[in-house]
RODO-2510 file (C-alpha; in nm, 4 decimals, decimal comma):
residues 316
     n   res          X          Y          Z
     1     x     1,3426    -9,2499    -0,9520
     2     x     1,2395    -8,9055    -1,0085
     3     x     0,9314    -8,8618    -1,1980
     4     x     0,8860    -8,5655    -1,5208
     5     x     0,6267    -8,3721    -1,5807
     6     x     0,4164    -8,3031    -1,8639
     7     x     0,2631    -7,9559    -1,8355
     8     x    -0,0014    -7,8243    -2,1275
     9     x    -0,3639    -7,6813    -2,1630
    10     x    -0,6191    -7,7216    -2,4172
    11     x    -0,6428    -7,3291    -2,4271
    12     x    -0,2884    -7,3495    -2,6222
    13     x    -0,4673    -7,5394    -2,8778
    14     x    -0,7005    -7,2527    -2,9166
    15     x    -0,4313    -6,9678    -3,0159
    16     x    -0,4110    -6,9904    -3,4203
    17     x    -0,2762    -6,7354    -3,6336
    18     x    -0,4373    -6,8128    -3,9469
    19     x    -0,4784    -7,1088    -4,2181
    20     x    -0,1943    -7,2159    -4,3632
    21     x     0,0124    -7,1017    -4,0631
    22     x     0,3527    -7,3698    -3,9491
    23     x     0,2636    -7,2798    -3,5736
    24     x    -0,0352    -7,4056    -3,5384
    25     x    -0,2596    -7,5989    -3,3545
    26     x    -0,1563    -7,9307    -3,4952
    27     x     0,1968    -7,9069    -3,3081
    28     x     0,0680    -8,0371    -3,0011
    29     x    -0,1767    -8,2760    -3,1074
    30     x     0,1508    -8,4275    -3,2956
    31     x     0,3376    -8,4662    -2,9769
    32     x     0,0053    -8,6435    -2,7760
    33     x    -0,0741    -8,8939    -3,0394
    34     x     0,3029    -8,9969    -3,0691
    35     x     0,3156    -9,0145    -2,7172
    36     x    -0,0196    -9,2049    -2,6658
    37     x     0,1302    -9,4713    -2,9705
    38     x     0,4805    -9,4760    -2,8385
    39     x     0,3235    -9,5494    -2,4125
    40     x     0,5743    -9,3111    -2,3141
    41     x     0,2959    -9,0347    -2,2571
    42     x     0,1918    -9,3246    -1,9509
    43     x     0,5251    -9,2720    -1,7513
    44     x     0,4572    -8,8883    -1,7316
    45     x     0,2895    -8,7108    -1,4339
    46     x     0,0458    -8,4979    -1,6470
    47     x    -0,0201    -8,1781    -1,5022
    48     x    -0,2504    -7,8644    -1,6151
    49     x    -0,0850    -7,5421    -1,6648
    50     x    -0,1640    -7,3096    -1,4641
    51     x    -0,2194    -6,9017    -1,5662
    52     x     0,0792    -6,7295    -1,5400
    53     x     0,0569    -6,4174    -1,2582
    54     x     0,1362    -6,0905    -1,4520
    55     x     0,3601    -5,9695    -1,1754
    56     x     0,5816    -6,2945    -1,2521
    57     x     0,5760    -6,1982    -1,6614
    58     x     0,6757    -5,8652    -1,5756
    59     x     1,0162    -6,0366    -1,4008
    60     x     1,0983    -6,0546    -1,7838
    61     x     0,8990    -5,7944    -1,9498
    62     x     0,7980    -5,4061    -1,9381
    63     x     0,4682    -5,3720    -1,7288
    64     x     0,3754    -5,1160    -2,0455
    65     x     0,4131    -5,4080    -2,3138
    66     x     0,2292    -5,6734    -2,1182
    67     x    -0,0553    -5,3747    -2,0451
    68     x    -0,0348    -5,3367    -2,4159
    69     x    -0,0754    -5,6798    -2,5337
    70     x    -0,3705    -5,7441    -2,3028
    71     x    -0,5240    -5,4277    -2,4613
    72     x    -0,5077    -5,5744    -2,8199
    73     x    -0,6381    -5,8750    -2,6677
    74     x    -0,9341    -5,6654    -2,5359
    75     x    -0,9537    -5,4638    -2,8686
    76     x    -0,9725    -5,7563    -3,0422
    77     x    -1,2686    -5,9163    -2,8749
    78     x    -1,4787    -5,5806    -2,9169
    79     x    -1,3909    -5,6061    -3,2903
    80     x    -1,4249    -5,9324    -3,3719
    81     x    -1,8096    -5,8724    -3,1863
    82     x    -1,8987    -5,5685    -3,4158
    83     x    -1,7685    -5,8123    -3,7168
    84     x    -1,4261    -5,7016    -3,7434
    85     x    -1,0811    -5,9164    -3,8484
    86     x    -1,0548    -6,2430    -3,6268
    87     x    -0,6642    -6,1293    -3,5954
    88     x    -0,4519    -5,8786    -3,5074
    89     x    -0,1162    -5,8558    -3,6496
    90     x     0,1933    -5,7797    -3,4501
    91     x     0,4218    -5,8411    -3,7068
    92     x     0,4267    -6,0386    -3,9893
    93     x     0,4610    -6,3777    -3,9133
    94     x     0,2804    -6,3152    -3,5885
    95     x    -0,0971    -6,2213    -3,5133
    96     x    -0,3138    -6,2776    -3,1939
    97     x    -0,6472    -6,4099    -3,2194
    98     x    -0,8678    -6,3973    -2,9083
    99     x    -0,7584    -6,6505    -2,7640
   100     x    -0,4039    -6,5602    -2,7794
   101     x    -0,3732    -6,3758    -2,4696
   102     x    -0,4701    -6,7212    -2,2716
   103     x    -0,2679    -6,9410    -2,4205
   104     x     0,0734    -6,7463    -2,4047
   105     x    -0,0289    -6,7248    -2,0111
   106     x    -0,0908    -7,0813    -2,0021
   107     x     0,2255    -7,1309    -2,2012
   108     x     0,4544    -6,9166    -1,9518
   109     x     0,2286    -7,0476    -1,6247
   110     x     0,2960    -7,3881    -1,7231
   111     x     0,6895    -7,2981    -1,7241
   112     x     0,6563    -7,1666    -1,3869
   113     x     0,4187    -7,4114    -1,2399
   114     x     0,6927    -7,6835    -1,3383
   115     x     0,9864    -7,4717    -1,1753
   116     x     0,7879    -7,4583    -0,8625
   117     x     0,6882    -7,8223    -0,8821
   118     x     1,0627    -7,9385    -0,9746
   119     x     1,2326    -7,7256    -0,7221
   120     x     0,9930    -7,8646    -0,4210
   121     x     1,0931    -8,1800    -0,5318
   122     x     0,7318    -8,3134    -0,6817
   123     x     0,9103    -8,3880    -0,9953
   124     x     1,2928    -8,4801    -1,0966
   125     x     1,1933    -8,2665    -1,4341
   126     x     0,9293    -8,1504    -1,6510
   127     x     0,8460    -8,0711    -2,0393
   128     x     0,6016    -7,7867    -2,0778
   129     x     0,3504    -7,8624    -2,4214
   130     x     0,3345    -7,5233    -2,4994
   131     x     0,2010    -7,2709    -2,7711
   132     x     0,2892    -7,0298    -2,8211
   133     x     0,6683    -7,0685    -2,7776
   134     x     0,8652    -6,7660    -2,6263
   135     x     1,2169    -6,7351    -2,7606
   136     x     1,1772    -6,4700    -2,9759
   137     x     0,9680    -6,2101    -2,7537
   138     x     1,2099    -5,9811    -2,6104
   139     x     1,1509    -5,7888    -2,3020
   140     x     0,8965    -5,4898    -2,4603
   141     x     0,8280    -5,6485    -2,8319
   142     x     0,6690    -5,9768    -2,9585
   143     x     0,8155    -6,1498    -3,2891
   144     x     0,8615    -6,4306    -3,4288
   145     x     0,5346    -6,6434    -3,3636
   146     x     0,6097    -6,5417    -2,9648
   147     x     0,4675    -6,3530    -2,7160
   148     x     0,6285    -6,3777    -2,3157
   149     x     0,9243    -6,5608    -2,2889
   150     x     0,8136    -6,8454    -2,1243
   151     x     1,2097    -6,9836    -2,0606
   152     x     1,3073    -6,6574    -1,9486
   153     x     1,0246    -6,5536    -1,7046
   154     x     1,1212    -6,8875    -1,5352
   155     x     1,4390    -6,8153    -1,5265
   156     x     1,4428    -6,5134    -1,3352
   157     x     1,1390    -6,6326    -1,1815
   158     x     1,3804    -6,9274    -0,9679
   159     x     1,6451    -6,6489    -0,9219
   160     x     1,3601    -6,3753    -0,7580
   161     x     1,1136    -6,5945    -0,6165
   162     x     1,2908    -6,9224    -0,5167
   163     x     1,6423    -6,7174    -0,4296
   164     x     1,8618    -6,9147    -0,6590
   165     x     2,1977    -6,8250    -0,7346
   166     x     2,2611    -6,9509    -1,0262
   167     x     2,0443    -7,0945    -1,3991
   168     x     2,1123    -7,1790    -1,6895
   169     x     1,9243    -7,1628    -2,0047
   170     x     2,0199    -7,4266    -2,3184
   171     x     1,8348    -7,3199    -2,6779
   172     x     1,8947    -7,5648    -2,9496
   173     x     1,5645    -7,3957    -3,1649
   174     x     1,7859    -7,3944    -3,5328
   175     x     1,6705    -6,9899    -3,4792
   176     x     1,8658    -6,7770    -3,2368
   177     x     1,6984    -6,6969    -2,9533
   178     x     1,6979    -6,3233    -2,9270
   179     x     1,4287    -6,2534    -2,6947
   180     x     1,6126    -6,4606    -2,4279
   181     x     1,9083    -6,2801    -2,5208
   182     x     1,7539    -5,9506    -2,4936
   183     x     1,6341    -6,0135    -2,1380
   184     x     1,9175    -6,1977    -2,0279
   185     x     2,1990    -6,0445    -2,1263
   186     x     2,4786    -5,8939    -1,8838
   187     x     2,2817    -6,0935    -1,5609
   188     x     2,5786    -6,3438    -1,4407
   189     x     2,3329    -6,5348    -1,2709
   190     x     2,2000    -6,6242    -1,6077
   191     x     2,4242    -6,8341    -1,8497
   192     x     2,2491    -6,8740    -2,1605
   193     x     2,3952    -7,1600    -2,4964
   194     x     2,2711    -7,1992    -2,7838
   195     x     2,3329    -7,2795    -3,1451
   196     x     2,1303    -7,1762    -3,4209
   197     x     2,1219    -7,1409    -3,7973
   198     x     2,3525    -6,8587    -3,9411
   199     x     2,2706    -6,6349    -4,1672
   200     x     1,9168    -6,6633    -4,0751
   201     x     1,5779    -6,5531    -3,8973
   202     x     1,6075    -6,3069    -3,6578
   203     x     1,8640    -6,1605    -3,8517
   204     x     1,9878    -5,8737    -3,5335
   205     x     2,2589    -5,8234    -3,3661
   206     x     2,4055    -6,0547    -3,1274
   207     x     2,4947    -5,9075    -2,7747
   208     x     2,8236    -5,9466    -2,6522
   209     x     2,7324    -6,0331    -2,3025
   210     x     3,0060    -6,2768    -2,1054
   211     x     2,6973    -6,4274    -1,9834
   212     x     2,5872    -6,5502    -2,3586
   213     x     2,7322    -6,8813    -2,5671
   214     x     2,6773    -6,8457    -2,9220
   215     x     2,7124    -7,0926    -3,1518
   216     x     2,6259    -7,0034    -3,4970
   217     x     2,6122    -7,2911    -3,7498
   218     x     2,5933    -7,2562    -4,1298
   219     x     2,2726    -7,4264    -4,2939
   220     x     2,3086    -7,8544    -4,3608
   221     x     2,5825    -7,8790    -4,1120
   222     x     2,4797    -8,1994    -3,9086
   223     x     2,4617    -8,3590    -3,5574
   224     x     2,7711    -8,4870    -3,5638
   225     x     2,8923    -8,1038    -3,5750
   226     x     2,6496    -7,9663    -3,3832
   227     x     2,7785    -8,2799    -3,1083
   228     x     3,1342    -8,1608    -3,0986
   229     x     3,0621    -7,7808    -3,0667
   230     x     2,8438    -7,8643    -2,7833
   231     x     3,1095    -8,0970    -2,6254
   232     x     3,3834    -7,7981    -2,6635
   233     x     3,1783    -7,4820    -2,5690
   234     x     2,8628    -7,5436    -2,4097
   235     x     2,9700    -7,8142    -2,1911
   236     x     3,3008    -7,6218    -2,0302
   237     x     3,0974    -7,2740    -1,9419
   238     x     2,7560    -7,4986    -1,8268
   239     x     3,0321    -7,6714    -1,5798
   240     x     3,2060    -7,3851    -1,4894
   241     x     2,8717    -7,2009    -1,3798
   242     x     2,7537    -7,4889    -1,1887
   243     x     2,3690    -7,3993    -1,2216
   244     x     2,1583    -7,4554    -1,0085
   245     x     1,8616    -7,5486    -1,2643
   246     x     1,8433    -7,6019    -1,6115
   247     x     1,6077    -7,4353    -1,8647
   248     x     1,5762    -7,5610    -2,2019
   249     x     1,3974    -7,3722    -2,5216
   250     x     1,3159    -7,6874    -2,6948
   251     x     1,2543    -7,6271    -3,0274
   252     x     1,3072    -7,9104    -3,2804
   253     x     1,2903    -7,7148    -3,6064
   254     x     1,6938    -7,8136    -3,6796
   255     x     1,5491    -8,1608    -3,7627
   256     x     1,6274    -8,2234    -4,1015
   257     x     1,3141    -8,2928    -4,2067
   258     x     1,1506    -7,9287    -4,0660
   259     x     1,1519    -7,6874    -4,3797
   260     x     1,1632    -7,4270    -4,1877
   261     x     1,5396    -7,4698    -4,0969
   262     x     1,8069    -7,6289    -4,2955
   263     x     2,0212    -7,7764    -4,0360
   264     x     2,0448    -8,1708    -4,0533
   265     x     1,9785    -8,2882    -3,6896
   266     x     1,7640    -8,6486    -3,6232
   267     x     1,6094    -8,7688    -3,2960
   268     x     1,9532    -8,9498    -3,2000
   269     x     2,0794    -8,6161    -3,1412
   270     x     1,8405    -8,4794    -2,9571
   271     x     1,8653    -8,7743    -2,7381
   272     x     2,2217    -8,6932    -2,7374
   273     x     2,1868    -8,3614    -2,6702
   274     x     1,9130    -8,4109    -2,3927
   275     x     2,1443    -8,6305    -2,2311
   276     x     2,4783    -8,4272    -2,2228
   277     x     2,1901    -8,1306    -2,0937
   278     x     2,0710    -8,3832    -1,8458
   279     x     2,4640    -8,5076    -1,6643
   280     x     2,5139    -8,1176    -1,5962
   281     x     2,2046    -8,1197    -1,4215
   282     x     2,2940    -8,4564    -1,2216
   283     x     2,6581    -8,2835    -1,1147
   284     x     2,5271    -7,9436    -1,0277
   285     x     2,1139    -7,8844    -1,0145
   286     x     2,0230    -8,2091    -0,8167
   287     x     1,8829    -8,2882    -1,1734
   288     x     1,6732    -7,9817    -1,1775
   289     x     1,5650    -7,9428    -1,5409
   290     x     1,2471    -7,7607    -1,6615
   291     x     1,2321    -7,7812    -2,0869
   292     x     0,9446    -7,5706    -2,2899
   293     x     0,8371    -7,6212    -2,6375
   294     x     0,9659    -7,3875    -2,9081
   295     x     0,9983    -7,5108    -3,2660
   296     x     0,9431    -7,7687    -3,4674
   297     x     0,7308    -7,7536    -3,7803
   298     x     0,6994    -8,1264    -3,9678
   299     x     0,4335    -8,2629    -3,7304
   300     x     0,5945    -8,6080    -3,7730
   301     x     0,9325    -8,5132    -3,6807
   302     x     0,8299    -8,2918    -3,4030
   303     x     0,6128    -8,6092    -3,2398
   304     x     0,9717    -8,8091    -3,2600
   305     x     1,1700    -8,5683    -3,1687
   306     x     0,9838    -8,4623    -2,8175
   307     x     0,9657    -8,8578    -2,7522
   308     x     1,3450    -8,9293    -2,7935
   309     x     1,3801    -8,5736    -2,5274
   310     x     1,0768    -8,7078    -2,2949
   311     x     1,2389    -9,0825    -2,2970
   312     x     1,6048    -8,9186    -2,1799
   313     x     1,3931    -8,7011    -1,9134
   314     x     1,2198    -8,9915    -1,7681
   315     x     1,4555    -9,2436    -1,8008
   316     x     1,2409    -9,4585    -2,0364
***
């Protein structure tokens, strides 16, 4: 039996974008304590993530925006010294403090620290514990509490680096993920699914890409929807591209107990859902599967949400 991987830093801890704010902190210290009550944190090989190499990021993203974020970062510090704002706001849900800049290369190194550690055969599969998440940063803006795109970066990161043929990417966040869209689209080596809350945030156009599954969902529709459109759309196209490896943008904010979405999903479907993800990777990616934290706002759901995902990964 293969083992997973559990991939996080403290220095994701330390990236806060003010009081009061849903991503914050608090996310991760949700999933460790419901893993330490649960044991099922004791089955996984716990690794530290790594910093991400900027020549890898910029696989995903202009060299000019990650030159520009790391000179807020650096603007930032000089402020904050002279006893200036502790944040700087990118948009406005979304601010880096100074510790921003570390975390969201922690967050993307551990992403490709786990696709080098899953394709050499260390691991069956791994979950990054990440913050901040990366779905919404497209390749030249961050939005949307995101910065790099960790799912992305590895992506093309197992396509450049490792020579792979063929990924896929599965986002089940109940926001579209646009940034993975944006540097995806149109690259058949890529096939990106996802469903997501519709009419709703990031409220942009949708590319028309062959390469792209879309499943928009109107808010309170439930698993059991959510189960067949999977079973009809996402399951055909994954098996028809036969990929290689499998990324997931976890985010667990279509629980129905995260305010922050309205769709009506519980832990049995992300079970469910982890599981249909995990049989594609059995028939085509020698169960290659590498899954990163995006949403997921009620701390309590969020712990049993990543436990019911972690127990399918790990066989538990």
């Amino acid at each position: 039996m293969g083992m997973t991987g559990f991939f996080t830093h403290s220095d994701c801890r330390r990236h806060e974008m003010g009081e009061g704010h849903p991503e914050c902190p608090q996310r991760l210290d949700a999933i460790e304590d419901r893993l330490l009550i649960t044991g099922v944190g004791d089955a996984l090989d716990r690794r530290e993530a790594p910093f991400a190499p900027l020549a890898d990021i910029e696989l995903a993203h202009g060299r000019m925006y990650v030159a520009s974020l790391r000179g807020t970062s650096e603007r930032l510090r000089e402020e904050i010294a002279a006893g200036g704002p502790t944040h700087a706001q990118i948009d406005p849900d979304t601010s880096m403090n100074v510790t921003t800049w570390d975390a969201a290369l922690r967050a993307t190194g551990a992403a490709l620290a786990a696709t080098d550690a899953v394709l050499a055969g260390e691991l069956e599969n791994a979950f990054c514990s990440v913050r901040p998440p990366g779905h919404h940063a497209c390749r030249d803006q961050a939005m949307g509490f995101c910065f790099f795109n960790s799912v992305a970066v590895a992506a093309k990161y197992a396509l450049e680096r490792h020579g792979l043929q063929r990924v896929a990417i599965v986002d089940f966040d109940v926001h579209h993920g646009n940034g993975t869209e944006d540097i995806v689209a149109g690259d058949e080596r890529i096939l990106m699914v996802g469903f997501f809350q519709h009419p709703f945030y990031p409220y942009g156009i949708r590319s028309e890409a062959t390469n792209l599954v879309n499943l928009p969902v109107s808010a309170y529709t439930k698993g059991a929807q959510i189960r067949e459109l999977i079973e009809s759309v996402w399951i055909p196209r994954l098996e028809a591209h036969r990929p290689q490896m499998i990324f997931i943008s976890a985010g667990f904010d279509a629980h129905r107990d995260d305010d922050l979405g309205q769709l009506g999903l519980v832990e049995q479907d992300y079970t469910w859902i982890t599981s249909r993800i995990k049989d594609v990777a059995r028939r085509h990616a020698s169960r290659r599967i590498v899954s990163c934290l995006e949403g997921g706002y009620n701390l309590a759901a969020l712990g049993r949400s990543v436990e019911a995902h972690l127990r399918v990964l790990a066989d538990l």
